[in-house]
Every structure is written in structure tokens, then in C-alpha cells.
TORKOL-4160 file (C-alpha; in steps of 0.2 Angstrom, whole numbers, padded with zeros to 4 digits, m for minus):
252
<pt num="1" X="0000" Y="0000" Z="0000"/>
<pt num="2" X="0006" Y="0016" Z="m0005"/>
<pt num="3" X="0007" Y="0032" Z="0008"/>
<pt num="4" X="0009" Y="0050" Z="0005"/>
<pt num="5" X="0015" Y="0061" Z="0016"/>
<pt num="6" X="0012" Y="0077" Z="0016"/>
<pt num="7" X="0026" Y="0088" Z="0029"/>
<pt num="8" X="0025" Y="0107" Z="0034"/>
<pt num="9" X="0035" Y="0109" Z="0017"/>
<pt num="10" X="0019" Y="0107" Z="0007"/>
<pt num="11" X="0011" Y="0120" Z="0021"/>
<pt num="12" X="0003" Y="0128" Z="0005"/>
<pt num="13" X="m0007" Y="0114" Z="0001"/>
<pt num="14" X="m0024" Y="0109" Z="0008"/>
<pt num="15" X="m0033" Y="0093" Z="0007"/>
<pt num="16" X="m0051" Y="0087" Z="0006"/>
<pt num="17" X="m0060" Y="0072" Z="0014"/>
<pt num="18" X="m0076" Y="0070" Z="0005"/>
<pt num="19" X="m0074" Y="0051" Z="0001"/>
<pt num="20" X="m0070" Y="0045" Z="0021"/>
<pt num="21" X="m0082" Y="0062" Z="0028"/>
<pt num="22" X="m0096" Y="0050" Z="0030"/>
<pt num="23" X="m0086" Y="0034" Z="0036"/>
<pt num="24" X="m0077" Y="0043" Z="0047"/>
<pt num="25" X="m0093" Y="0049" Z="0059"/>
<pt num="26" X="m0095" Y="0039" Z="0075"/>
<pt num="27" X="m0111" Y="0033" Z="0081"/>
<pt num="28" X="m0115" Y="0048" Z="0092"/>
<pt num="29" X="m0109" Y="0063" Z="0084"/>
<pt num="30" X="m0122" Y="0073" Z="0078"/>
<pt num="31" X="m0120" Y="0087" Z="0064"/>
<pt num="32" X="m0130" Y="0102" Z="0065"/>
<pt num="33" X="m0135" Y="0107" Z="0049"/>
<pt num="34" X="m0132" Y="0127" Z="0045"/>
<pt num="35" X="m0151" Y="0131" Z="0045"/>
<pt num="36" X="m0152" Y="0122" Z="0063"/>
<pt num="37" X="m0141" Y="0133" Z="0072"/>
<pt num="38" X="m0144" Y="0151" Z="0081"/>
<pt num="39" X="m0140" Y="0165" Z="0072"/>
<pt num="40" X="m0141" Y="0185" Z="0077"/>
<pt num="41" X="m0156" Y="0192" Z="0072"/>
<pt num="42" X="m0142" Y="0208" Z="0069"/>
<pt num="43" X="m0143" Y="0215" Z="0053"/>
<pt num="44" X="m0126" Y="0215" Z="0048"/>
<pt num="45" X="m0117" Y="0228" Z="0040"/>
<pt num="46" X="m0102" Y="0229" Z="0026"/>
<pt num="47" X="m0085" Y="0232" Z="0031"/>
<pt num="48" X="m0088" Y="0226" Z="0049"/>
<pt num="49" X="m0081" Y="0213" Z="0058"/>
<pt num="50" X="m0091" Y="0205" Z="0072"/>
<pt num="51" X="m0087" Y="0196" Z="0087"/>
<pt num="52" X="m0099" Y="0186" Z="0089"/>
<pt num="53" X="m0098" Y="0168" Z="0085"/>
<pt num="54" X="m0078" Y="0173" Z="0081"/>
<pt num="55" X="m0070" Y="0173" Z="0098"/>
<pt num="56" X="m0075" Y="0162" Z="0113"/>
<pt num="57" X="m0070" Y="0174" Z="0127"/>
<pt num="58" X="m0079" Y="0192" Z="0129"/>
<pt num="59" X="m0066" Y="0207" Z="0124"/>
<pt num="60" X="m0067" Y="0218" Z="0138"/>
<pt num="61" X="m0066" Y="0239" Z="0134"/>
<pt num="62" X="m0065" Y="0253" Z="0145"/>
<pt num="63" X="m0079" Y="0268" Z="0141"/>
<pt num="64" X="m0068" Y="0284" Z="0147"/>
<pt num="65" X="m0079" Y="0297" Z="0143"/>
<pt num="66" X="m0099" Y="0298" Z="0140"/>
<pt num="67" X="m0103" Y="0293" Z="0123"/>
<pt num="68" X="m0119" Y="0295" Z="0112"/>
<pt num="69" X="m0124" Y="0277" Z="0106"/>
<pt num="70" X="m0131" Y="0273" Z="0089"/>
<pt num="71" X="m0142" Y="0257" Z="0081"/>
<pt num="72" X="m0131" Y="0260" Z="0066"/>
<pt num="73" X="m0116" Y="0266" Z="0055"/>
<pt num="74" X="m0126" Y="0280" Z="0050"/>
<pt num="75" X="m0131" Y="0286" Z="0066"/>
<pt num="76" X="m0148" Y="0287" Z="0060"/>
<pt num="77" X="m0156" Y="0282" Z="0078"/>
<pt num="78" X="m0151" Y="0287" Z="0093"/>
<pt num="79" X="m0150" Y="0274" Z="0106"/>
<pt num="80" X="m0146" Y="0283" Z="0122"/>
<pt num="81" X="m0130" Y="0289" Z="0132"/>
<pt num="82" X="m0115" Y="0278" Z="0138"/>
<pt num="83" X="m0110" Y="0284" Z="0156"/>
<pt num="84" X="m0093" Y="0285" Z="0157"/>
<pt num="85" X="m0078" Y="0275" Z="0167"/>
<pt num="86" X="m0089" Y="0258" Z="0165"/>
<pt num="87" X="m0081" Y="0243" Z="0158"/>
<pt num="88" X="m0092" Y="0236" Z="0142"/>
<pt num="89" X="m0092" Y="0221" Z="0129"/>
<pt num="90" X="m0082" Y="0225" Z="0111"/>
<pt num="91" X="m0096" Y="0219" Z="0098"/>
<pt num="92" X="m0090" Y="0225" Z="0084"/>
<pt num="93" X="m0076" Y="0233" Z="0075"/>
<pt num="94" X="m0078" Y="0246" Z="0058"/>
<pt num="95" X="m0067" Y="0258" Z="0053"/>
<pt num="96" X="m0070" Y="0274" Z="0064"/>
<pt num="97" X="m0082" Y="0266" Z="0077"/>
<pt num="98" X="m0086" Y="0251" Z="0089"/>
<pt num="99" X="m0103" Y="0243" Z="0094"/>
<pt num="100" X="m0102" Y="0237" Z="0112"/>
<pt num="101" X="m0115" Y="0234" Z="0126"/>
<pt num="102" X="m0114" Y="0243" Z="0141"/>
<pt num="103" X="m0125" Y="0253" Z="0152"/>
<pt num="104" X="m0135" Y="0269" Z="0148"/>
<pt num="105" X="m0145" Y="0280" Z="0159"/>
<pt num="106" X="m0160" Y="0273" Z="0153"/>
<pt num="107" X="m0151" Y="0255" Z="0158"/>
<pt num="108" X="m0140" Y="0241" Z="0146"/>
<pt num="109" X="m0139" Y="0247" Z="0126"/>
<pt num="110" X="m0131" Y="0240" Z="0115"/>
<pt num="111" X="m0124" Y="0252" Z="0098"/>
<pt num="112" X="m0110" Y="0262" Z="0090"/>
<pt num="113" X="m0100" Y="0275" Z="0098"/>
<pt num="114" X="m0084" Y="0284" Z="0094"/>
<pt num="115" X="m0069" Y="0276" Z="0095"/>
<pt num="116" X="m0063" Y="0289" Z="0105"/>
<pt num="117" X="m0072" Y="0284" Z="0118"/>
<pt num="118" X="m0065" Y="0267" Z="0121"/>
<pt num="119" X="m0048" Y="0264" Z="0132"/>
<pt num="120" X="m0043" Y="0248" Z="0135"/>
<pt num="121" X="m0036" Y="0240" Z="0119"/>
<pt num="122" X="m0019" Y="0235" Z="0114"/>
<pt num="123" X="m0012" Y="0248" Z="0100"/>
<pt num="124" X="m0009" Y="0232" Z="0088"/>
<pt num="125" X="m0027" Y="0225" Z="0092"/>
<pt num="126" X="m0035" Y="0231" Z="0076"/>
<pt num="127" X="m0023" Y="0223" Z="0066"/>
<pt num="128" X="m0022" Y="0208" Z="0075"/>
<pt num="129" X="m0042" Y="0207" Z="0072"/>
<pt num="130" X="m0042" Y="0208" Z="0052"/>
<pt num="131" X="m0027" Y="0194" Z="0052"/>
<pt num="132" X="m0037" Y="0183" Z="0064"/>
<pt num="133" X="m0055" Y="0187" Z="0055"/>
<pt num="134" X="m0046" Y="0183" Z="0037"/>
<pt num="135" X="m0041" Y="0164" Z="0046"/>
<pt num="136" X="m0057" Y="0160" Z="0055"/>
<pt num="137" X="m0064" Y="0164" Z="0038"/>
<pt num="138" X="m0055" Y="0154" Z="0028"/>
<pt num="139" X="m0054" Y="0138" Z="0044"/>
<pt num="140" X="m0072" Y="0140" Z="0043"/>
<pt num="141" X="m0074" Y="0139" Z="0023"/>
<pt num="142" X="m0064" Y="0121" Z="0026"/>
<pt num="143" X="m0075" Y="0115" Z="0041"/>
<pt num="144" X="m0091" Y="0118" Z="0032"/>
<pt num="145" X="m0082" Y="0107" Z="0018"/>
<pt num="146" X="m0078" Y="0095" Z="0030"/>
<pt num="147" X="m0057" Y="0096" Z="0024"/>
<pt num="148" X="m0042" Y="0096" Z="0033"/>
<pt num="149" X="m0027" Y="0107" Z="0031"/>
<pt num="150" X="m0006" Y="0111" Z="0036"/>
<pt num="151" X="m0010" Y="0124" Z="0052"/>
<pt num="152" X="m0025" Y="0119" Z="0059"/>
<pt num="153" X="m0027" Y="0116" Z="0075"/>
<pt num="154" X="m0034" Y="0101" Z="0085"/>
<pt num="155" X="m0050" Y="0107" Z="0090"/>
<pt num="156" X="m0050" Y="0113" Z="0071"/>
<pt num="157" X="m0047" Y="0095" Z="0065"/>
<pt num="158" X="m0060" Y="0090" Z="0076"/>
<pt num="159" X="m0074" Y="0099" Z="0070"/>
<pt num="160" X="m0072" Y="0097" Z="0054"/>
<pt num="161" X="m0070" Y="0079" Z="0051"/>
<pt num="162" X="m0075" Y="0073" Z="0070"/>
<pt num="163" X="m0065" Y="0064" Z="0085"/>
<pt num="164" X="m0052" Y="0051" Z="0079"/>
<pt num="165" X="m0053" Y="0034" Z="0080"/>
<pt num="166" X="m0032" Y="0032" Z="0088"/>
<pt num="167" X="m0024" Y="0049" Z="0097"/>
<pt num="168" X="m0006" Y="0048" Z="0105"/>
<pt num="169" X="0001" Y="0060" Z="0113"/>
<pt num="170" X="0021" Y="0065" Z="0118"/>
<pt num="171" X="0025" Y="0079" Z="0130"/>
<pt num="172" X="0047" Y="0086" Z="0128"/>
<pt num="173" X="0056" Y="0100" Z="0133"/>
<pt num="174" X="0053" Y="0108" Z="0114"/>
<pt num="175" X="0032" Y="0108" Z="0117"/>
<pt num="176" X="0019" Y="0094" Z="0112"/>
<pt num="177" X="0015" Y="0082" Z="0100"/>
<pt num="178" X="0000" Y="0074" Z="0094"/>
<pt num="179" X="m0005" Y="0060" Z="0082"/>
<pt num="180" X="m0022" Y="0057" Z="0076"/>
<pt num="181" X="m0029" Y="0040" Z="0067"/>
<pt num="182" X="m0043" Y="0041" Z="0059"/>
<pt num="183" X="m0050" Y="0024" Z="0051"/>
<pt num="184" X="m0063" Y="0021" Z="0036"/>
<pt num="185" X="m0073" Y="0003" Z="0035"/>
<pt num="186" X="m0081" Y="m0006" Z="0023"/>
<pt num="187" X="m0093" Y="m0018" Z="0025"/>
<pt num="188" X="m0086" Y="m0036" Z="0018"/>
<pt num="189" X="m0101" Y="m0050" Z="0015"/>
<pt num="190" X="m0095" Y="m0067" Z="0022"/>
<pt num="191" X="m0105" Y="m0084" Z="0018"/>
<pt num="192" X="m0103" Y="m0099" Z="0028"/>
<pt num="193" X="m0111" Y="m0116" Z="0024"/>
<pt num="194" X="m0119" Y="m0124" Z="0039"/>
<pt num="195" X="m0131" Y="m0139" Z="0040"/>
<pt num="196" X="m0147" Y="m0142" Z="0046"/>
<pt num="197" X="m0153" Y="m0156" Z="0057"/>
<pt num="198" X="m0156" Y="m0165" Z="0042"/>
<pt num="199" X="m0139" Y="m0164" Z="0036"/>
<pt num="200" X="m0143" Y="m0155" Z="0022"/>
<pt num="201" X="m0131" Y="m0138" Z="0018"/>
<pt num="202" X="m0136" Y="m0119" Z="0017"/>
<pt num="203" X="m0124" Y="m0103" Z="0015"/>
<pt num="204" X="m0127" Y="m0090" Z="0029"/>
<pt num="205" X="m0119" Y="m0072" Z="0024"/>
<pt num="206" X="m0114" Y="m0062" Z="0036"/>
<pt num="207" X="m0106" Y="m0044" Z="0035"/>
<pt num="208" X="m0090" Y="m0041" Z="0045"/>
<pt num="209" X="m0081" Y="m0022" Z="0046"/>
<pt num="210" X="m0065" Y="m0022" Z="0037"/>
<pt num="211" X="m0052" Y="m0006" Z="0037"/>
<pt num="212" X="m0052" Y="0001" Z="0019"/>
<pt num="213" X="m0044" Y="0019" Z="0024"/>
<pt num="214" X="m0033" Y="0027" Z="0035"/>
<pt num="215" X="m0028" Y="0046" Z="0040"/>
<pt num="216" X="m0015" Y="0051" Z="0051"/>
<pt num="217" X="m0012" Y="0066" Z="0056"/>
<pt num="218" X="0003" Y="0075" Z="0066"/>
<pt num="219" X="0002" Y="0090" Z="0077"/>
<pt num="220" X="0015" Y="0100" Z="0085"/>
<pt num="221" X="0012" Y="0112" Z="0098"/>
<pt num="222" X="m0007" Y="0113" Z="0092"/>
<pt num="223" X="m0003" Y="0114" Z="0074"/>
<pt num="224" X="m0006" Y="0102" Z="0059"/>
<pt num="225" X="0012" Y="0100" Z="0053"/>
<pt num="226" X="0010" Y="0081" Z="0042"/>
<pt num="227" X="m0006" Y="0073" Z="0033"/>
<pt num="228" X="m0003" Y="0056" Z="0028"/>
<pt num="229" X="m0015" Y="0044" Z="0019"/>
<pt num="230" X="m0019" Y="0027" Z="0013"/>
<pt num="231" X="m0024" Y="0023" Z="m0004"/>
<pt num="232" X="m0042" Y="0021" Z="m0004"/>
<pt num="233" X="m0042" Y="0040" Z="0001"/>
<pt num="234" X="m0043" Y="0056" Z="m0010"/>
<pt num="235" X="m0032" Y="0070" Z="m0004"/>
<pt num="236" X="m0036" Y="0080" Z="m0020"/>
<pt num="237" X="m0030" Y="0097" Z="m0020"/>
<pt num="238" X="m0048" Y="0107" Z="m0026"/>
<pt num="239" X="m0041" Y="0107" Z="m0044"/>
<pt num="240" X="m0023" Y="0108" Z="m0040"/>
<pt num="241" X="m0027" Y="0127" Z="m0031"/>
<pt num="242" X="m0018" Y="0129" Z="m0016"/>
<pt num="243" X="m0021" Y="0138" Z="m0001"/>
<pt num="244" X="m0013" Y="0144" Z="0014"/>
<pt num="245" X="m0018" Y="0140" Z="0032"/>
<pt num="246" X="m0010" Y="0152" Z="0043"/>
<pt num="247" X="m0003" Y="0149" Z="0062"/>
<pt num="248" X="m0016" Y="0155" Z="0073"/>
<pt num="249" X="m0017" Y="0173" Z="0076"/>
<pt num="250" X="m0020" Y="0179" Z="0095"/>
<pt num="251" X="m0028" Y="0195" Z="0100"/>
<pt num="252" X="m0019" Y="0203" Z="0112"/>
């Protein structure tokens, strides 16, 4: 049997899973289909990036001043008056304003204000933000698609083409190492001749699980660095495109 394998040489590369995708699922893991999951009602505006559903922790700001708050870019609806040296929730980021949620005299609102008004944020934040929105949306693009690329990381793996069937792991001075197995069947009909209490022969089938597939996959410190495959799998590469999976970016 032939193996590929794929090192962090080929980090421009990405590959797909759609033959094993279906095989690969365990009993148990369920796959909530897009229109299943809850969205925002937010109507979401162009050129904004928002943190919800991006980060997994709140981004904490600092309101310094009052600050008039706004249902939109435009300001065309005023939603009331931030009160000034509160701490607030960063919900959004355009280029000249923030939305956040904090409290009002009229009680908790949340809208655009002034970038002036906020304290609190790391001078290199912004651009930290638009490297690790550009990533989650490309990561995301290959979850959806149920593929795997160089520079995920294991969590990413995960979602995307579930749990493995094998993991080991190796902690060394230099960091930590992972490997993930993850093993296709097939379904292989077996006949057996038995006799009756007559004597008299019959075939009996039966079906057994044999391995037709395997996927393993190498992380260092967090990060797909090797994707090796069986035959029986197709690594394709989307029409020979590549694509690059960035490290992952961290905000502050």
C-alpha cells in the first residue's frame, strides 16, 4: 500500500475528505446542519467585523468618557448615552467606530459609539483582528467542507471531520505532540455453509467491518504540521489550487 505524506513543506497545500467524511462519523456525533443553528437576528453591516460567534471569550473595553450610542453606522437612531468609566463588551469593529454593550442611563444598550471613547485596547489589536477574521474565515470555509489542512489546530481538525478513531500524545522540553488515526470501513459479506438437522447444507452471509482507509495526522504544539494517507483516500487538492492555512493569530 502506498502512503503520501504530506510535511509542513507542502504548508501551501490543503486537502479534502469527502470520500471517508461520511465513514469517518462515529455513532453519536451529531451534525447540526447550518439552517439548525442560532443566528443573530443583527442585521449585519459591510465592512464590519463582528465578534460574535468569532471569539470564545468576551473582549473587555473601558468607556472613558460619555458617549452617544447609535443602532447603526449611520447614526440614524439614537439609542441613548453611555455613562462614562464603566467597563463594556467589544461587539463590533468598523473603521471609525465600535458597537459594544454597556449601560446607559436609561439602563443596558447596545450600539455604536466613537472610537474615542474606548480605552482599554492593545495599539496592535485592530490589526491583529483583520489577520485573525481573514483565518477563521478561511478555517471556517474548510470545516463547512468537511477538509483538513497544514496549520489547523486540533480542535479545528475535530470539527471538521470529527473525533479520531487512535490519538497519542508526547509531552518534551521543545512543546507537544500529537498523532491522530482516523480509520474508514467497509462492509465485507461473508457466507458460511452450515447444515441443518437433516444434514442438508445452506450458506449463511454475514457482514463483517474491514479497514479500507486510514488518516493520520501529526500536530506540533497545536498545529497540523503532516497529513498522511492510505490509498483508498482522496487527498485532492480542489483542482490543484492551493491555499494557505495560517498559524493561529491571537488578539492581544
Amino acid at each position: 500500500m502506498n502512503i503520501r505524506a504530506y510535511t509542513t513543506l507542502l504548508i501551501t497545500s490543503f486537502f479534502f475528505l469527502p470520500a471517508l467524511q461520511a465513514q469517518l462519523r462515529r455513532p453519536g456525533v451529531v451534525t447540526i446542519k447550518k439552517e439548525d443553528r442560532k443566528s443573530s437576528q443583527l442585521v449585519k453591516e459591510d465592512g464590519v467585523i463582528y465578534l460574535e460567534g468569532m471569539v470564545v471569550n468576551d473582549v473587555v473595553v473601558r468607556i472613558s468618557i460619555a458617549a452617544p450610542a447609535y443602532s447603526t453606522l449611520a447614526a440614524d437612531r439614537w439609542l441613548g448615552t453611555l455613562l462614562p468609566n464603566q467597563n463594556a463588551i467589544l461587539l463590533a469593529v468598523s473603521e471609525k467606530a465600535y458597537r459594544v454593550r454597556a449601560k446607559a442611563k436609561q439602563g443596558q444598550i447596545a450600539g455604536w459609539i466613537s472610537k474615542g471613547a474606548v480605552a482599554g485596547l492593545h495599539e496592535s489589536f485592530e490589526t491583529n483582528l483583520h489577520a485573525f477574521y481573514d483565518r477563521y474565515v478561511g478555517v471556517k470555509d474548510l470545516i463547512d467542507n468537511h477538509q483538513v489542512a497544514l496549520g489547523m489546530t486540533l480542535s479545528e481538525v475535530i470539527a471538521s471531520i470529527g473525533p479520531p478513531d487512535k490519538r497519542s500524545s508526547k509531552v518534551t522540553e521543545e512543546g507537544r505532540s500529537d498523532t491522530l488515526e482516523f480509520i474508514a470501513y467497509e462492509r465485507v459479506p461473508r457466507t458460511v455453509v452450515g447444515y441443518d438437522s437433516f444434514g442438508v447444507p445452506y450458506n449463511t452471509t454475514t457482514y463483517v467491518e474491514v479497514e479500507s482507509s486510514r488518516v493520520t495526522i501529526e500536530l506540533e504544539n497545536n498545529t497540523v504540521i503532516t497529513i498522511e494517507d492510505s490509498e483508498g483516500v482522496d487527498l485532492s487538492r480542489n483542482g490543484g489550487t492551493l491555499s494557505v492555512v495560517p498559524p493561529p493569530v491571537f488578539l492581544f
